[in-house]
N, C-alpha and C positions, 0 to 999 in steps of 0.2 A: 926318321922312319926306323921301326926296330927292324932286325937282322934278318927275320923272316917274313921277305914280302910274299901275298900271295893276291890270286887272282879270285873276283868274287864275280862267280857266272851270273847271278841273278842279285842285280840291285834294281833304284827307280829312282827317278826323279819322281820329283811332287807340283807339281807344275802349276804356273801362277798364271793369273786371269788373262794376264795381255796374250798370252801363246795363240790363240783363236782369231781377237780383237787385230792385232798385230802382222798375223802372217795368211790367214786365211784370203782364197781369191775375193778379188772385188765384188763380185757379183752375188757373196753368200754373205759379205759383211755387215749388212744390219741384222745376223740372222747368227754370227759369231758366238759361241760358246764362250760362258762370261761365269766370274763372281760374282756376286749380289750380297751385299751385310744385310742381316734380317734381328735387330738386336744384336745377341752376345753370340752369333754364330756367321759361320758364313757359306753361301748354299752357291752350287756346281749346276749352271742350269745351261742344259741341253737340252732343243729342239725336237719332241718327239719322245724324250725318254723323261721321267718322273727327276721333279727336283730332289736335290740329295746334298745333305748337309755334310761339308767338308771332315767332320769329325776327328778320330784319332787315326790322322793319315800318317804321319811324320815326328812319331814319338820315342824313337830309338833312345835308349839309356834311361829311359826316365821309366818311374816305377809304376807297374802295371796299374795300382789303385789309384794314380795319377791321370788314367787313359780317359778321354771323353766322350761320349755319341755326340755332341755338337762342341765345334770349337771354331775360332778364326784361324783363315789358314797363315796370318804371320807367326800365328801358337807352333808351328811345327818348325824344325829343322831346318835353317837357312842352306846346308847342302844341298836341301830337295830342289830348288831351284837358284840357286850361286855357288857355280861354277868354282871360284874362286873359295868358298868357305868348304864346297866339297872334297875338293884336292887339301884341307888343314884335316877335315875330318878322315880322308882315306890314310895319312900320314898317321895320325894319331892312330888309328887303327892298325895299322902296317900292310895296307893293300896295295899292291902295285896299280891293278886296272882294275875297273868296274865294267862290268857287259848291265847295260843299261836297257829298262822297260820302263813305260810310265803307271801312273796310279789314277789318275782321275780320266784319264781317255779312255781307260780299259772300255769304258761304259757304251763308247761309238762302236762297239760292234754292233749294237742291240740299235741304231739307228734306222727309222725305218725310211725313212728319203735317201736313196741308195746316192742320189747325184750328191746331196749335201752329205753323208756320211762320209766319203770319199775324200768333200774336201774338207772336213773338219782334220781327216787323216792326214791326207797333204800335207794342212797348215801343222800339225801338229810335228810331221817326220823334218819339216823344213824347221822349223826351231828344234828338235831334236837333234841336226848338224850343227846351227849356230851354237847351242849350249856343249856340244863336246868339241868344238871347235879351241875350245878353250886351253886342251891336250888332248891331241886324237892319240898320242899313245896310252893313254890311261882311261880316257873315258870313248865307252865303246858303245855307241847308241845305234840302237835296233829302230827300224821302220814299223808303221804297223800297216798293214795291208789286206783289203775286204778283197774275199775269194766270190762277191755275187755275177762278176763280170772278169775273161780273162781278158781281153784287151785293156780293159781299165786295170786290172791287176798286173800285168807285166809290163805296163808304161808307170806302174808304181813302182815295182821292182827295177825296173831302169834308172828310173828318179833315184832312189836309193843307192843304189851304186856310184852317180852319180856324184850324192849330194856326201858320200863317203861312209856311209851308215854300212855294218859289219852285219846284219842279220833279218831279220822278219819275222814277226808277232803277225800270225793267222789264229781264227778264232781255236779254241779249244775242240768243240764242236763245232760240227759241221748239221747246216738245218737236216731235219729229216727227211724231208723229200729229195735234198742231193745226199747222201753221204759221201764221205771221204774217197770212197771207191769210184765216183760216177767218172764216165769218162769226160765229161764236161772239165777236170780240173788238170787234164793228162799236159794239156800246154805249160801250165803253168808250174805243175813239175818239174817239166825239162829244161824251162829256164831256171828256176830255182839250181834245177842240178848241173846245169851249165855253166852257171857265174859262181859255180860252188859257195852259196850264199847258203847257212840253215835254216830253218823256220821251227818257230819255237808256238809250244802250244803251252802258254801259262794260264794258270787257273782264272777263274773268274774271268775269260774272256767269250765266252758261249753269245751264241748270237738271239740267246732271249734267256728271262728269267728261269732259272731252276729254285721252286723254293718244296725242298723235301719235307722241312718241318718248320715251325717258328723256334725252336730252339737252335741256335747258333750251336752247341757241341755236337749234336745231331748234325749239322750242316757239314760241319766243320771235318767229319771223319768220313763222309761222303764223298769230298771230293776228288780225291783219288782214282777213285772208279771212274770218273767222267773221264782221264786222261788216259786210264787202260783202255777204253772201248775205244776211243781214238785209235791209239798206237797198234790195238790189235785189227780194225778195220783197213791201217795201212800196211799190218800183216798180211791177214788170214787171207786179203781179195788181187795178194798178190801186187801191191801198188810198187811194194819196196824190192820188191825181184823184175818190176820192169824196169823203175828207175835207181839203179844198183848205189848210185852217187849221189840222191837225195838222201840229207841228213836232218832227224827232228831230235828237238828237247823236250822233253818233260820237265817243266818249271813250275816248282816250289809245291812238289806233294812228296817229296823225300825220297829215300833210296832204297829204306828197309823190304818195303813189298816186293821186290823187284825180284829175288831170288824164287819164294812163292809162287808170281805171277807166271814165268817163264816156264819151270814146271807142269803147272797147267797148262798151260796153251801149249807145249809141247805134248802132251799129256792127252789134249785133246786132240791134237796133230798124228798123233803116231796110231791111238784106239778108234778113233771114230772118223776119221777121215773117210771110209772107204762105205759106208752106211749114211752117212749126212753129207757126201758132198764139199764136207769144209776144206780151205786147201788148195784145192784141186790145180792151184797155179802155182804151186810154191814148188821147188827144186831142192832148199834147204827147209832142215827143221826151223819151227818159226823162231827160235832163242838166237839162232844163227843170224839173223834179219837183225834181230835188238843190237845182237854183239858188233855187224858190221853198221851201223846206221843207226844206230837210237842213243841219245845221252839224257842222264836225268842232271838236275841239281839237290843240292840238300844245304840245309842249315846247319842243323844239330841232331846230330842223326848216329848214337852210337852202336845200335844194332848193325844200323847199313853200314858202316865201317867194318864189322866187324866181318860181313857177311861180305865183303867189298869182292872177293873174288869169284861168289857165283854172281852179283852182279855186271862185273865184270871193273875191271880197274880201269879199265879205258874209256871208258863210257859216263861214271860219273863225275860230278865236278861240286865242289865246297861254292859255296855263295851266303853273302852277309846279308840281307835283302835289307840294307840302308835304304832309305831310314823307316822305314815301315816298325810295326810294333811288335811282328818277330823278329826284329831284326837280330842279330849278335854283338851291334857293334854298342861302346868303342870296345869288349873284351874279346876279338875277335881273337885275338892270338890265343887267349887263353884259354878261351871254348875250344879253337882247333889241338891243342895240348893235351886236353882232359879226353877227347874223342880217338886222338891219335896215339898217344901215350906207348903203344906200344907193336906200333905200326913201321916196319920198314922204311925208312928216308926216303930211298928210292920212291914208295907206293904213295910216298904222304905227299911229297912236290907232285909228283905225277895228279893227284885228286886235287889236290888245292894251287895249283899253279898250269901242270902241264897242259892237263886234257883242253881246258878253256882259251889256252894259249895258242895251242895249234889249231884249234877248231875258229879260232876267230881271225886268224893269221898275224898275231901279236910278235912284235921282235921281242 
């Protein structure tokens, strides 16, 4: 390992066909989320949501004109699911720990048999223990957990704790007819803020399709937005001034907006508060709320560094998102070099090692 380890808040497994087949309750098991080879590809088929070709899931290092829309999923990254190959590739990279999300489950938000959605999640967070079992000091695996039920959701959040899992994957958005604000979800905050466990809103996990455009660059600059109406919905209505000790992430839309954003929503905070009603439950300016309770991640992000202290320094956190196809790895050091270069020591452990360490309770 070289000299400078650091922590990557946002990685994935790529997760292999038995994790459904294998762990799921008996009673959903002929009904188990599976691989299927269909020719020279291999397709991710789930119950209720459109079959979908494994594609360029797990292509880290390798050259983008190399990337596929259909491939078989041995074509990716044996880290993505072994353990044992992951800990050679975190080494070669120089990571100490990985805070872990998956890639192919994301899709069980959009499940619409809430009973089987549930347990496709179960089976999935209970092999998500076994596979960081492997070194729980290094690999740091998140649950993932449906908000349509809070009893079902805090006997998940139980589980999790249980099963030793460090965080919780909630959809990005919340449906429309509940938002983020409705009191319906106020239990499941205060356990969250309870067991000082985070919940992280990463992209692409929305509980139905968003398709803006058919052009992928078009999508692709969109999505950001989705995670500010979130984050400002647990502003504006007040959620994050009831519960002062809930903590969210913003995962994998970067850090640069961030300075921006806050302005604004302050901005709308301080002028129009008193003519539209917006607000009305907040005590602090809403930037205040980001700064004690909101963290983002980033890749490769040298504006947001630059800009790192209206962001806030303690708030964001460096992530390789191994082995996906933005990933950074294996020049991770050397992308964190070129971004950092001329960045205080102090500020630069703190973003790429501290914030992720203390937030996840890593010795």
């Amino acid at each position: 390992m070289v000299s400078t380890a650091v922590v990557s808040a946002d990685s994935h497994v790529y997760e292999p066909g038995n994790v459904w087949t294998d762990h799921i309750d008996p009673e959903f098991r002929d009904r188990a989320p599976h691989l299927e080879r269909r020719g020279d590809k291999d397709i991710f088929l789930i119950e209720g949501i459109e079959d979908r070709s494994v594609g360029a899931q797990a292509v880290a290092g390798r050259d983008p004109r190399d990337f596929k829309k259909d491939a078989r999923h041995e074509e990716g990254l044996r880290g993505g699911w072994d353990p044992q190959a992951r800990l050679q590739d975190m080494d070669l990279d120089g990571v100490a720990a990985e805070v872990i999300y998956p890639t192919l489950a994301f899709t069980m938000f959009r499940i619409p048999d809430l009973a089987y959605r549930t347990a496709c999640m179960d089976a999935y967070n209970r092999w998500m223990a076994e596979f960081c079992s492997t070194a729980k000091d290094r690999l740091i695996g998140l649950a993932l957990i449906s908000l349509h039920d809070m009893d079902t959701a805090k006997r998940q959040l139980d589980d999790a704790l249980r099963l030793g899992l460090k965080g919780v994957c909630i959809a990005a958005m919340a449906p429309d007819d509940r938002p983020f604000f409705h009191e319906d979800y106020e239990p499941f905050w205060a356990a969250a803020q309870d067991a000082g466990i985070p919940l992280s809103l990463h992209v692409f996990t929305e509980s139905s399709v968003q398709v803006e455009s058919p052009d992928f660059m078009v999508r692709y600059s969109l999505v950001p937005s989705r995670i500010q109406k979130s984050l400002t919905t647990f502003i504006s209505y007040g959620v994050l001034e009831k519960f002062p000790g809930l903590k969210l992430i913003s995962v994998e839309v970067d850090i640069g907006w961030i300075p921006t954003y806050l302005q604004r929503i302050d901005h709308a905070f301080e002028r129009h508060r008193h003519w539209t009603g917006t607000g009305q439950r907040l005590t602090l300016k809403p930037s205040e709320y980001f700064h004690r309770q909101i963290y983002a991640t980033f890749m490769n992000d040298r504006a947001g560094v630059q800009l790192r202290h209206e962001a806030g320094v303690n708030n964001i956190m460096w992530s390789s998102d191994y082995p996906h196809a933005d990933s950074t790895w294996p020049r991770s050091q050397e992308i964190i070099d070129a971004q950092f270069h001329d960045v205080p020591e102090a500020e630069r452990r703190r973003i790429v090692h501290d914030n992720a360490s203390e937030l996840y309770g890593l010795s």
